[in-house]
Every structure is written in C-alpha cells, then in structure tokens.
C-alpha positions in Angstrom: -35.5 -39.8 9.7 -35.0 -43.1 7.9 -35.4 -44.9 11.4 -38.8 -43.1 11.7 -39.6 -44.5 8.4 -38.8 -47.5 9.0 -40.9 -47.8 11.8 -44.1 -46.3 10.8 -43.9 -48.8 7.7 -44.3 -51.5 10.3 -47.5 -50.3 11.6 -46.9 -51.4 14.7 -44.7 -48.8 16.3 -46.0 -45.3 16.2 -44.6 -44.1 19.4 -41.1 -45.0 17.8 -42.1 -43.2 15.0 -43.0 -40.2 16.4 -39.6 -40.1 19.0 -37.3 -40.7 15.5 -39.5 -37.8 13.8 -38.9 -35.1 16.7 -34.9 -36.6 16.9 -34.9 -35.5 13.3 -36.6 -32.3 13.5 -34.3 -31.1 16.1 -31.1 -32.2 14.8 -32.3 -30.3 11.6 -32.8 -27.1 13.0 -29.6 -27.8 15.7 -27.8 -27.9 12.2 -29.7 -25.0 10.7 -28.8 -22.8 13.5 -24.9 -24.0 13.2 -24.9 -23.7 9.6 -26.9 -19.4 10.2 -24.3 -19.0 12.8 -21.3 -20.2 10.6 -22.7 -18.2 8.0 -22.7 -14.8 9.6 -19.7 -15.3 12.1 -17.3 -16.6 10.0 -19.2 -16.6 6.3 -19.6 -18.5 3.3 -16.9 -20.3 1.6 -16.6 -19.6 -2.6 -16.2 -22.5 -4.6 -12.6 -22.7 -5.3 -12.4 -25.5 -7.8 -11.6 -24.7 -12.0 -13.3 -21.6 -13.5 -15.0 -24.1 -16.1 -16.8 -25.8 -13.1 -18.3 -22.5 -11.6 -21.2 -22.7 -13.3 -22.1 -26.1 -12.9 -21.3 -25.3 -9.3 -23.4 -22.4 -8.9 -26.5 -24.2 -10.3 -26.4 -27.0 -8.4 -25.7 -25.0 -5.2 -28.9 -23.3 -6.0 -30.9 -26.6 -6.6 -29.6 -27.9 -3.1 -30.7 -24.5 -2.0 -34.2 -25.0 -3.2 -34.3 -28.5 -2.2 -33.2 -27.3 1.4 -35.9 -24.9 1.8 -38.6 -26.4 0.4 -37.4 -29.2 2.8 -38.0 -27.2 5.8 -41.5 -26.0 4.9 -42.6 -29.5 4.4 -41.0 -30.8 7.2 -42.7 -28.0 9.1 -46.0 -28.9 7.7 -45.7 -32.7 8.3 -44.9 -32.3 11.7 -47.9 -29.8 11.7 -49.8 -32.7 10.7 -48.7 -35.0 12.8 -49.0 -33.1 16.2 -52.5 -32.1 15.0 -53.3 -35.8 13.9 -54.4 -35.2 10.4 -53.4 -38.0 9.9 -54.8 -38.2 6.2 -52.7 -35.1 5.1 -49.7 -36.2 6.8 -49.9 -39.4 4.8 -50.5 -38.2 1.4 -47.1 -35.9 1.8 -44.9 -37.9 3.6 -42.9 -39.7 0.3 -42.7 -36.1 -1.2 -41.2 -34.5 2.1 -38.8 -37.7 2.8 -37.5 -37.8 -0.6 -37.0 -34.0 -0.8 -34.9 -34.4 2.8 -32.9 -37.0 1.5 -32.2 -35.1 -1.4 -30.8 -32.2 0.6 -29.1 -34.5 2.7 -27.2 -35.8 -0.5 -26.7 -32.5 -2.3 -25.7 -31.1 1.1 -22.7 -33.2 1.4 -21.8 -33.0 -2.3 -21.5 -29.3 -1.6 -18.8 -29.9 1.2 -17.0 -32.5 -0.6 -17.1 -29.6 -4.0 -15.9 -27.1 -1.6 -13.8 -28.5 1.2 -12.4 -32.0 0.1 -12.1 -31.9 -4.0 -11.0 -28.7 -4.1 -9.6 -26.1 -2.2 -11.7 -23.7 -0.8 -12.4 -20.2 -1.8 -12.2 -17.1 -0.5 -14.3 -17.0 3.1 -16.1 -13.6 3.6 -18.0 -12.8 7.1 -21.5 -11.6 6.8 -20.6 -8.9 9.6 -17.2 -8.4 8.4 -19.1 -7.4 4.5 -22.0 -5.3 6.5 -19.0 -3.4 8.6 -16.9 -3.0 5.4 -20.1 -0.9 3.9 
C-alpha cells in the first residue's frame, strides 16, 4: 500500500499506482481468508499474559478489531472509487483509509507479539470443535 502511495504522490505514475493498490487489496483479503480459516479450523488463541493485563488486552484487541473492519469497508469503498473513477471521492478519503490500514497493520502485529512472542499463548479453542461440543 505504501508503494501505491508513493507513487500516486508523484503524479506521474498512475498505472503503478493502481497495480500496488490491487497487490494490496488481494494480499488483504488472501490474509483475511487465512486469518477466517485459522479461526474456524483451528480457533482463536486467549491471551495468556498476567491477569492484570487482561483488560488492557481485551480493549485494545477490540480497538484493532474496529480499526480492522472499518479498514475493510473503506478499502472497499476506495477501490469502489477508483475502478468507477470518481476520482474526487476517492481523493478526499484516501489519508483516512491509509492511515486507518496502517493502523491495523500496527495493532495487528502488536496483537501477535501480546499473544505469541511476549507471552505464552492461551488456551486455543476451534470454532467447530465449540459448535460440535454444543
């Protein structure tokens, strides 16, 4: 994404631009369908760091959360934009949708480091395995 950036600030290369912007769009939903996958075969990870961290965890798991799906909705709509050239919409949220995907991107890996590097992870319960145990 920061490549696509970089070139549209230029001016000059558009076509650049618009080949970095569909890279990023389909390595974002490449990971989204990883991360659904993950989530459903094998589950979600809880945070296993110190009790007193929990919910200092918890809230900004839910921030990244937020941050993550508004992310998609306005990368969605910018590259709604974009394909439709309104050009003048697509312009006016661009710095909101780029900082907002940077932002996941950050909060994303703080997430792994909290759960898989910093601390030891938590118990890992399967979405099918929970739905089967019902």
């Amino acid at each position: 994404m920061a490549a696509g950036i970089v070139r549209i600030k230029k001016h000059q290369d558009i076509d650049g631009h618009q080949k970095m912007m569909k890279y990023a769009a389909v390595s974002a939903i490449i990971f989204f369908i990883i991360y659904v996958s993950r989530t459903i075969f094998i589950g979600n990870t809880a945070f296993g760091g110190p009790d007193y961290l929990v919910p200092f965890y918890t809230v900004f798991l839910i921030f990244h959360i937020v941050l993550a799906t508004s992310g998609a909705f306005l990368g969605g709509t910018q590259i709604y934009f974009g394909a439709k050239e309104k050009l003048s919409k697509h312009r006016k949220l661009a710095p909101w949708a780029s900082v907002i995907w940077f932002g996941t991107a950050i909060t994303g890996v703080m997430v792994y480091v909290l759960l898989y590097v910093l601390y030891p992870g938590g118990e890992t319960t399967s979405l099918i395995r929970a739905i089967l145990q019902n």
